[in-house]
KOLSESE-669576 format. One line per field, with one value per atom (N, C-alpha, C, O): residue number from 1; x negated, y, z; residue in three letters. Coordinates in Angstrom, 1 decimal. Last residue first. Layout:
BEGIN
resi: c(NUM|...)
east: c(X|...)
north: c(Y|...)
up: c(Z|...)
resn: c(ALA|...)
END
This chain:
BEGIN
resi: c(101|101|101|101|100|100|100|100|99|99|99|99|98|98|98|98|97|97|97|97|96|96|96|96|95|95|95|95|94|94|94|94|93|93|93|93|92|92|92|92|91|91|91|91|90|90|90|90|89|89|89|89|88|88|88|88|87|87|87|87|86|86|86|86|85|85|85|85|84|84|84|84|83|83|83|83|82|82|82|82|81|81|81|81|80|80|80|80|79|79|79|79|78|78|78|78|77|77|77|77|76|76|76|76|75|75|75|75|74|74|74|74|73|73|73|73|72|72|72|72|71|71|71|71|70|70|70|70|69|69|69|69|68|68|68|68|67|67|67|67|66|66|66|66|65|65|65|65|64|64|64|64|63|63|63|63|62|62|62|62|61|61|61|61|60|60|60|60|59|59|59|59|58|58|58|58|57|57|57|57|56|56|56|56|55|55|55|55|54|54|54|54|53|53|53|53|52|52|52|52|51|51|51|51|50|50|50|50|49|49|49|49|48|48|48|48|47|47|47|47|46|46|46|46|45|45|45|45|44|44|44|44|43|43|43|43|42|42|42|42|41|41|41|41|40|40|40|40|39|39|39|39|38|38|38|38|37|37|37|37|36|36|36|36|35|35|35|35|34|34|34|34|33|33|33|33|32|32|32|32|31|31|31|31|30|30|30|30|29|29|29|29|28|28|28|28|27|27|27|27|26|26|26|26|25|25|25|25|24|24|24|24|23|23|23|23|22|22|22|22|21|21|21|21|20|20|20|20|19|19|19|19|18|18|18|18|17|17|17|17|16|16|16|16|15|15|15|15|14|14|14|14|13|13|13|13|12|12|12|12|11|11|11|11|10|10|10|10|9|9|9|9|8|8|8|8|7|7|7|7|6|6|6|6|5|5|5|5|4|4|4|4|3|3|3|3|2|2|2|2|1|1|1|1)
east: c(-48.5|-49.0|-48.4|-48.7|-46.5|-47.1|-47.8|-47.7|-47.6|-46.9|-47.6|-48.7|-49.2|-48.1|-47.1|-46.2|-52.3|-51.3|-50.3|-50.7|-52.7|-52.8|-52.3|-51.3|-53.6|-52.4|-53.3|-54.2|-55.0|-54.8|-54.1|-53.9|-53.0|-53.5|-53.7|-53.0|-51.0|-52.2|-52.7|-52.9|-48.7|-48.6|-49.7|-49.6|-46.1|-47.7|-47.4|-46.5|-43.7|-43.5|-45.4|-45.9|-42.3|-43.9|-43.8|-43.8|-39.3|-40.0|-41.5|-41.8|-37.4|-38.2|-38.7|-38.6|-34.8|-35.2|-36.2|-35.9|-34.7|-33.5|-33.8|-33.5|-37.9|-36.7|-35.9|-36.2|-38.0|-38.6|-37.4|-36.6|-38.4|-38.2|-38.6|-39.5|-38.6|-38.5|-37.6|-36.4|-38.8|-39.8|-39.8|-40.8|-35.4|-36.1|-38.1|-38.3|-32.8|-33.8|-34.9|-35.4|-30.3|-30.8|-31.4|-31.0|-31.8|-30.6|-30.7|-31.3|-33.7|-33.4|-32.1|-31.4|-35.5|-34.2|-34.0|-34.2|-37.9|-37.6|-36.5|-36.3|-40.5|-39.4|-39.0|-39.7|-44.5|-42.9|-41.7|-41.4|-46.2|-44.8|-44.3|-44.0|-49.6|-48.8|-47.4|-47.6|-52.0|-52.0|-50.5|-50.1|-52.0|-53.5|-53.0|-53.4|-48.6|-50.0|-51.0|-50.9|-46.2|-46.7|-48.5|-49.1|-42.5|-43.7|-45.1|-45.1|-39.3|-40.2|-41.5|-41.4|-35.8|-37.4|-38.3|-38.0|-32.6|-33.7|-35.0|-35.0|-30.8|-31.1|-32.5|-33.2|-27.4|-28.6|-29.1|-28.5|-25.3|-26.1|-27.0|-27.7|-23.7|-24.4|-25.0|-25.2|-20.8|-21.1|-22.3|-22.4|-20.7|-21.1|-21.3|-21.7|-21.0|-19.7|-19.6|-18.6|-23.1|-22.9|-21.6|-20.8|-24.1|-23.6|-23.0|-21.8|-23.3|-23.2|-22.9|-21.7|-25.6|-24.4|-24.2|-25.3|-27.1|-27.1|-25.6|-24.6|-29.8|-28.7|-28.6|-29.3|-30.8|-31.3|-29.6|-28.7|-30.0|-30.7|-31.1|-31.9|-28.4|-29.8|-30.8|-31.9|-26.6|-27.1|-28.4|-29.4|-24.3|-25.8|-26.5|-26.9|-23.0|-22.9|-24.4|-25.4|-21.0|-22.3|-22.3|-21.4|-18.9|-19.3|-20.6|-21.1|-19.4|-19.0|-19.3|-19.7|-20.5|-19.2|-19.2|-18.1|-21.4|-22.1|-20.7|-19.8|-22.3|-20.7|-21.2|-21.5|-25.8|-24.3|-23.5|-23.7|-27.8|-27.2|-25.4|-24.4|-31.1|-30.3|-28.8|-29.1|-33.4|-32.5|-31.3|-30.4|-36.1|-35.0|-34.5|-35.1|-38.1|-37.6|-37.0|-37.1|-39.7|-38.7|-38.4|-38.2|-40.8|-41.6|-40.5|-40.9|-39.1|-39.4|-40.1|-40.1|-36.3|-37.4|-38.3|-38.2|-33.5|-34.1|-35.5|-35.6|-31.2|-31.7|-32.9|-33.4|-30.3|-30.9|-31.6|-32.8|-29.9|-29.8|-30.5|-31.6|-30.8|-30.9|-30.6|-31.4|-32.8|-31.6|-31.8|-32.9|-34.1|-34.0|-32.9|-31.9|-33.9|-32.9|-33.5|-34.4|-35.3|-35.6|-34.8|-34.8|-34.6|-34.3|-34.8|-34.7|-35.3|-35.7|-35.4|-35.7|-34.6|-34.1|-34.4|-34.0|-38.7|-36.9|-36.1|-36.5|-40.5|-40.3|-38.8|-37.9|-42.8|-41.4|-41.7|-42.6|-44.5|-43.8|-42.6|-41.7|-45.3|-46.3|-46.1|-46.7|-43.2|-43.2|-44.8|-45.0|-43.2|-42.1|-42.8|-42.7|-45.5|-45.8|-44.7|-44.9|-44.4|-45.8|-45.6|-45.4|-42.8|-42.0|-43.7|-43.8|-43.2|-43.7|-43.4|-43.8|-42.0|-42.3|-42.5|-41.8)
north: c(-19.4|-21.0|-21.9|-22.9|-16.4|-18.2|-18.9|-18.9|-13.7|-14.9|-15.9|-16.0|-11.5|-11.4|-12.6|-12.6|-10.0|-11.1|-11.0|-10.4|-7.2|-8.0|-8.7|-8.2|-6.8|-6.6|-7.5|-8.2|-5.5|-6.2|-5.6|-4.6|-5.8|-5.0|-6.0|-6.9|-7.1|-6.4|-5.1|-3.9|-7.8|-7.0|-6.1|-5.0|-11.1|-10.6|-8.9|-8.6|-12.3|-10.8|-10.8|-10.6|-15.9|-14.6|-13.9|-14.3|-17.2|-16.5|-16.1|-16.1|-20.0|-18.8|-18.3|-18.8|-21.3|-21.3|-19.8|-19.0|-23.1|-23.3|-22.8|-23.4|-24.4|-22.9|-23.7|-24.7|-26.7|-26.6|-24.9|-24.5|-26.3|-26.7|-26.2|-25.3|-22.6|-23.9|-24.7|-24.3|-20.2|-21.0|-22.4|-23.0|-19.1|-19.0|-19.9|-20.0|-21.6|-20.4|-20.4|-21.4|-22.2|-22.0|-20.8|-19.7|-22.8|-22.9|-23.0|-24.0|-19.9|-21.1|-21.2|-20.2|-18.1|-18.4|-19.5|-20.4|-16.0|-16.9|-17.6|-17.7|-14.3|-14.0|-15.9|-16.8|-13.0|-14.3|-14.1|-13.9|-10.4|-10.9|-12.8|-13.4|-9.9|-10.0|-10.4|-10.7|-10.6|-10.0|-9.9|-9.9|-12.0|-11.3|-10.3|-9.1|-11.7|-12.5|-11.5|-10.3|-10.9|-10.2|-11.7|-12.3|-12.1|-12.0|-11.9|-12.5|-13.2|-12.0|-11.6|-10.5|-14.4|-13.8|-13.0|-12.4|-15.2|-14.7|-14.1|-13.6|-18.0|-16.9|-16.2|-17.0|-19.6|-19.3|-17.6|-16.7|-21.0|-20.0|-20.2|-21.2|-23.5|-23.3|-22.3|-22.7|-24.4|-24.4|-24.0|-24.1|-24.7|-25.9|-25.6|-26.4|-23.3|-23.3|-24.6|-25.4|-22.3|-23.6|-23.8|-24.7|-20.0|-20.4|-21.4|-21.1|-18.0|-19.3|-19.9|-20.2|-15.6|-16.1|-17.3|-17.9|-12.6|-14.1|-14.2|-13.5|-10.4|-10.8|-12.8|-13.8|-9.4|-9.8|-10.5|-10.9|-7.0|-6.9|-7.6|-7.1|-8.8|-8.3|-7.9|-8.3|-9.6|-10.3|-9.8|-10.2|-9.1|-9.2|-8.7|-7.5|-11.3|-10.6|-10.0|-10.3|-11.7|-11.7|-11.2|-10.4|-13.9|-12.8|-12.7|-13.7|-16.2|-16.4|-14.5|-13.8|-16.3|-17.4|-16.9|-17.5|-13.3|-14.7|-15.2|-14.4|-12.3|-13.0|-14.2|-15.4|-11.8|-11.7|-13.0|-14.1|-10.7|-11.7|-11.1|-10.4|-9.7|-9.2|-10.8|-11.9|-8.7|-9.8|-9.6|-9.2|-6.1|-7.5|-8.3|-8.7|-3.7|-4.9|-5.4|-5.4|-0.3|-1.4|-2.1|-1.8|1.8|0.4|-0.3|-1.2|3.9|3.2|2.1|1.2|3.3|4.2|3.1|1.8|3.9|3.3|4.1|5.0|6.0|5.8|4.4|3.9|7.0|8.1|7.0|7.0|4.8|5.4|6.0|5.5|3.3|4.5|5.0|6.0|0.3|0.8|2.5|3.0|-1.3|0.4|0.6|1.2|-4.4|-3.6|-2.6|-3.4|-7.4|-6.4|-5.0|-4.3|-10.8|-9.6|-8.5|-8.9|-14.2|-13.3|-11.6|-11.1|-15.5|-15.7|-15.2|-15.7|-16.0|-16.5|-16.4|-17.0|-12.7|-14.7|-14.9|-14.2|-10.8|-11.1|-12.6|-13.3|-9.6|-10.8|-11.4|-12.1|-7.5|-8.7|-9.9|-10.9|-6.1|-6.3|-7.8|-8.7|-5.0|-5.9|-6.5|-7.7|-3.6|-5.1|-5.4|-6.4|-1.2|-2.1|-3.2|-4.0|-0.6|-1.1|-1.9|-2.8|-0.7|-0.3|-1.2|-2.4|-0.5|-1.4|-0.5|0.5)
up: c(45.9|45.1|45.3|44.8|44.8|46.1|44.8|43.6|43.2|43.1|44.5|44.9|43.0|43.9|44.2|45.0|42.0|41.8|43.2|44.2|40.4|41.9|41.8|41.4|37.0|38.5|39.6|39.4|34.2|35.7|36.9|37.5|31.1|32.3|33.7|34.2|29.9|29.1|30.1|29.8|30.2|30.4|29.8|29.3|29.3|29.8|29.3|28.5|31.1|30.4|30.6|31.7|31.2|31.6|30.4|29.2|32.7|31.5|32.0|33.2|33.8|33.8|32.4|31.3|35.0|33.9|34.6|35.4|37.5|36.1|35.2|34.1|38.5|38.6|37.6|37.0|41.0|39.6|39.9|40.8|44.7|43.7|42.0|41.9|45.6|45.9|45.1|44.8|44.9|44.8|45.6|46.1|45.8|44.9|45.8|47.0|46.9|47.4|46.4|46.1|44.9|46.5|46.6|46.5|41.8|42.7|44.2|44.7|39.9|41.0|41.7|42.0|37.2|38.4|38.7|37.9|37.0|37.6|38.0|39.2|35.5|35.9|36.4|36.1|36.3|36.4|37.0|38.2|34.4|35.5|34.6|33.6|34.3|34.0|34.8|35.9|34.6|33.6|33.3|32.1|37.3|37.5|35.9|36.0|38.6|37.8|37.8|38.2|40.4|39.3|39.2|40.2|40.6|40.9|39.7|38.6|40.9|39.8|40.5|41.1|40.8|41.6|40.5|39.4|41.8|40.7|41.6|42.7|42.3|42.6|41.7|41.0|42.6|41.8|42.4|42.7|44.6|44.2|43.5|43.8|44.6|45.2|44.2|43.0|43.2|44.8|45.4|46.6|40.8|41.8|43.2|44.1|38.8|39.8|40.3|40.3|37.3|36.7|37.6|37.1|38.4|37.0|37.1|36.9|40.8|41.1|39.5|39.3|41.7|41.1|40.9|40.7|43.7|43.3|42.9|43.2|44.4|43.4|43.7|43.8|47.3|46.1|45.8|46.5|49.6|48.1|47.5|46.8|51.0|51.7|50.5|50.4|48.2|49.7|50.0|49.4|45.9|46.5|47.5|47.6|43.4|44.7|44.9|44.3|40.4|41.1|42.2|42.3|39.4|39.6|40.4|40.9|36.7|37.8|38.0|37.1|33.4|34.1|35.4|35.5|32.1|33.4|33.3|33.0|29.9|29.6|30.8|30.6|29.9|28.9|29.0|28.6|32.2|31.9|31.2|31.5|32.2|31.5|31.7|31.3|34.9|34.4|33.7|34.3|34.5|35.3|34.6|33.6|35.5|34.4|35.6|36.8|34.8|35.8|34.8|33.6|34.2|34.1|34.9|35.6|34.4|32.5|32.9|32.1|36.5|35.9|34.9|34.7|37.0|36.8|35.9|35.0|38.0|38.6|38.2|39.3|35.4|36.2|37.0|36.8|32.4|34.1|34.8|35.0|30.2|30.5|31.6|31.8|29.7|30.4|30.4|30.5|26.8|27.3|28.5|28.0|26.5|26.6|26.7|26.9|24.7|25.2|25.3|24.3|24.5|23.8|24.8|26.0|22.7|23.7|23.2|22.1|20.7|21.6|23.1|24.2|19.6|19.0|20.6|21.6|21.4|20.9|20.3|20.6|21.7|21.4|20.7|20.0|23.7|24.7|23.7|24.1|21.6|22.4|22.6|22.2|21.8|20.9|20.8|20.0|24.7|24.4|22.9|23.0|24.4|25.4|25.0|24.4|23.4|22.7|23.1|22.3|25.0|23.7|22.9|22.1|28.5|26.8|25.7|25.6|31.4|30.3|29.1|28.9)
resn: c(UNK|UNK|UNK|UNK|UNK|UNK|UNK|UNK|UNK|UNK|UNK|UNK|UNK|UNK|UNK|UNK|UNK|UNK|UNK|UNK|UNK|UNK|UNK|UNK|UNK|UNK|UNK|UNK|UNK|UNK|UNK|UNK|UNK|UNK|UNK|UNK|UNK|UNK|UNK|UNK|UNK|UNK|UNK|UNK|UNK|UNK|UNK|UNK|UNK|UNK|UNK|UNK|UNK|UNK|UNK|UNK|UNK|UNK|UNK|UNK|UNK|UNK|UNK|UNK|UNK|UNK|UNK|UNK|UNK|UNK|UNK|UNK|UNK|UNK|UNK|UNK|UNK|UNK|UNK|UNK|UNK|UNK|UNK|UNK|UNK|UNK|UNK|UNK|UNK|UNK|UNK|UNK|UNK|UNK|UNK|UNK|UNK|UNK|UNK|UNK|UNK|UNK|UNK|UNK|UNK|UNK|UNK|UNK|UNK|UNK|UNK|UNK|UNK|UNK|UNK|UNK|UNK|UNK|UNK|UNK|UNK|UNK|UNK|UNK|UNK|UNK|UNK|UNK|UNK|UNK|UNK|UNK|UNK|UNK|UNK|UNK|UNK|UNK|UNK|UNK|UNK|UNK|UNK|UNK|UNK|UNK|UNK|UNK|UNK|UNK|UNK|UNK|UNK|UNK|UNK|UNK|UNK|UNK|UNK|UNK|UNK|UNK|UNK|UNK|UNK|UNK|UNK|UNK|UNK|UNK|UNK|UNK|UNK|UNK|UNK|UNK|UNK|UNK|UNK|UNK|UNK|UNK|UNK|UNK|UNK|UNK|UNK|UNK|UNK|UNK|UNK|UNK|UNK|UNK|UNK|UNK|UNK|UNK|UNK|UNK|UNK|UNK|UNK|UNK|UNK|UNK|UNK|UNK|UNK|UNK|UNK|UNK|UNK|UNK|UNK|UNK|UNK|UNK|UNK|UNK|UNK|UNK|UNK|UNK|UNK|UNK|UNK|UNK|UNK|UNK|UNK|UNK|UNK|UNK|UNK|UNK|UNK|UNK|UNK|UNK|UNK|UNK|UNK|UNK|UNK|UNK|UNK|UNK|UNK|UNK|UNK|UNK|UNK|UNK|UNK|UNK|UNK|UNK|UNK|UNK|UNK|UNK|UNK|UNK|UNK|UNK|UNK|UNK|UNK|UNK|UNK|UNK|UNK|UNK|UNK|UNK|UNK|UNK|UNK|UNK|UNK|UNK|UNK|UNK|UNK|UNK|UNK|UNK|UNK|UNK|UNK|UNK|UNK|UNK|UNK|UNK|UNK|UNK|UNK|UNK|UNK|UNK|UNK|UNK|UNK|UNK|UNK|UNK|UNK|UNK|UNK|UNK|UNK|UNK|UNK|UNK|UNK|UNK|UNK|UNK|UNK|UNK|UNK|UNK|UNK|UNK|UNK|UNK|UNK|UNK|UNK|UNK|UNK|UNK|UNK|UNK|UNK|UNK|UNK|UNK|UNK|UNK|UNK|UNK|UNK|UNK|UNK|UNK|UNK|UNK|UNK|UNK|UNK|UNK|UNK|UNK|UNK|UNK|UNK|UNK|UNK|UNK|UNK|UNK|UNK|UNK|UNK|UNK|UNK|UNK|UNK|UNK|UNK|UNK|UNK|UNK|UNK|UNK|UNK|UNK|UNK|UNK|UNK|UNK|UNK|UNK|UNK|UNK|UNK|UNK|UNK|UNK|UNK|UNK|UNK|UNK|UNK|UNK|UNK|UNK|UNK|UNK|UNK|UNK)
END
């Protein structure tokens, strides 16, 4: 990520972190969550938490657009049904798209 495109993608209530860690590198993006209600686990490498403590997982996705990323979270199984909530990080470059229809 480039602090240019954050400053592109900036909206009320949207925030942009710098992780510093050896092991993350400058174009990587994710999911920032402050003060989760539940712990998180994660299953065959993808993250899941149960917000709302209903008994059923929330899970996160992230697929890339012709100009850009869909972030995504769902209860279950990610691209099925509406999501609980998403974002689009546009990028200002062509990608290969990587999202289902």
């Amino acid at each position: 990520m480039t602090w240019a495109n954050a400053k592109l993608n900036a909206k009320p209530g949207i925030a942009f972190y710098a992780l510093g860690a050896a092991d993350v590198a400058p174009s990587d993006m994710g999911f920032g969550i402050v003060m989760p209600p539940a712990t998180s686990t994660v299953v065959n490498g993808i993250a899941q938490i149960d917000f709302d403590q209903d008994g059923k997982n929330e899970v996160f996705s992230s697929c890339s657009t012709r100009e850009g990323i869909k972030f995504a979270v769902w209860t279950g199984k990610a691209y099925e049904g509406d999501p609980r909530w998403s974002a689009y990080y546009y990028l200002d470059y062509d990608l290969t798209p990587t999202c289902p229809q």
